[in-house]
N, C-alpha and C positions, 0 to 999 in steps of 0.2 A: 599141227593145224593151228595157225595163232592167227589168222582172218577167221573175226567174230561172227563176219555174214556166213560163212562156209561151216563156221560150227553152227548155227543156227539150222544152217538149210540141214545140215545130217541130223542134229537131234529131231529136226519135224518128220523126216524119213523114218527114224525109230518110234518113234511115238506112234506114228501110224501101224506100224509091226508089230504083229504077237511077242508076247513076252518081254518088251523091252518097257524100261520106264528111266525117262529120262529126269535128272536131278541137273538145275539150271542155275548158275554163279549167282549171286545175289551181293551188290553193289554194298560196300559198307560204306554210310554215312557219318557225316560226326557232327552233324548241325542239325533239329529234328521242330525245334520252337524257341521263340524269344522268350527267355525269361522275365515273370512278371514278378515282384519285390524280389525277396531275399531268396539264394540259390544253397544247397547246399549239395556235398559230395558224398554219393552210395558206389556201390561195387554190386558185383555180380559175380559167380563164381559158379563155373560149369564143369562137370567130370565126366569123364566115360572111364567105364572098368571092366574087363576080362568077366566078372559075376559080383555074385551079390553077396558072397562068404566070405569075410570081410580077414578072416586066419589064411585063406587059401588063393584070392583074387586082389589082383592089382589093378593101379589107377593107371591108365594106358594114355590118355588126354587129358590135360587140365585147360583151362579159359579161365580168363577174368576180365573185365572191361571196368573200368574206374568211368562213373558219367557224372554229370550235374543235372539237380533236379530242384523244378521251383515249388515254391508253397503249394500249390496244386496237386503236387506229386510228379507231374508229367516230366520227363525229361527234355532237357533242354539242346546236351549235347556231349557227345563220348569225348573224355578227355586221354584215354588210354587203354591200351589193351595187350594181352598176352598170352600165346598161346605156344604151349607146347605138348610133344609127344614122348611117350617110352614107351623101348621096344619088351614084350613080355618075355621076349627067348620060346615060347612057345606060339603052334597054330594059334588064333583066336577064335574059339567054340564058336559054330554056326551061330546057336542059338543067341552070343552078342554080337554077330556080324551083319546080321539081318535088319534088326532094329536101327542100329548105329550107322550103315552103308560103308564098315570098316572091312577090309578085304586082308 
């Protein structure tokens, strides 16, 4: 299905449905505010993991996004990003599939 009106129209059809809940793309930006004086550059670093026992569970998804950020704090704009997956060789426990919408 790659016409966005046609996914649209069936996620509003689920949505109205029991039991369904729809999760909807979200547009990345990379321009957010004009920087005012001096800019400088932070990172961000996100993981998803199989658990939380750090001898027994694996990191399944890493992220990171490199942005710029003015005196303010506020960011300005994403200069880079990266993301990747590993496979754990085993199911992924309900109980981290649920939270994360990892299948």
């Amino acid at each position: 299905m790659s016409d966005p009106e046609d996914s649209e129209a069936l996620a509003r059809r689920l949505v109205g449905g029991p039991g369904y809940r729809v999760v909807r793309r979200v547009r990345a930006h990379d321009v957010f505010a004009d920087p005012v004086g001096e800019t400088k550059v932070g990172g961000l670093l996100d993981t998803e993991t199989t658990g939380l026992d750090r001898r027994h569970d694996q990191i399944i998804e890493l992220a990171i996004i490199a942005f710029e950020y003015g005196d303010r704090g506020h960011v300005c704009r994403a200069l880079d990003r990266f993301q990747a997956f590993a496979d754990p060789g085993h199911p992924i426990p309900a109980t981290r599939s649920r939270p994360t919408s990892w299948n």
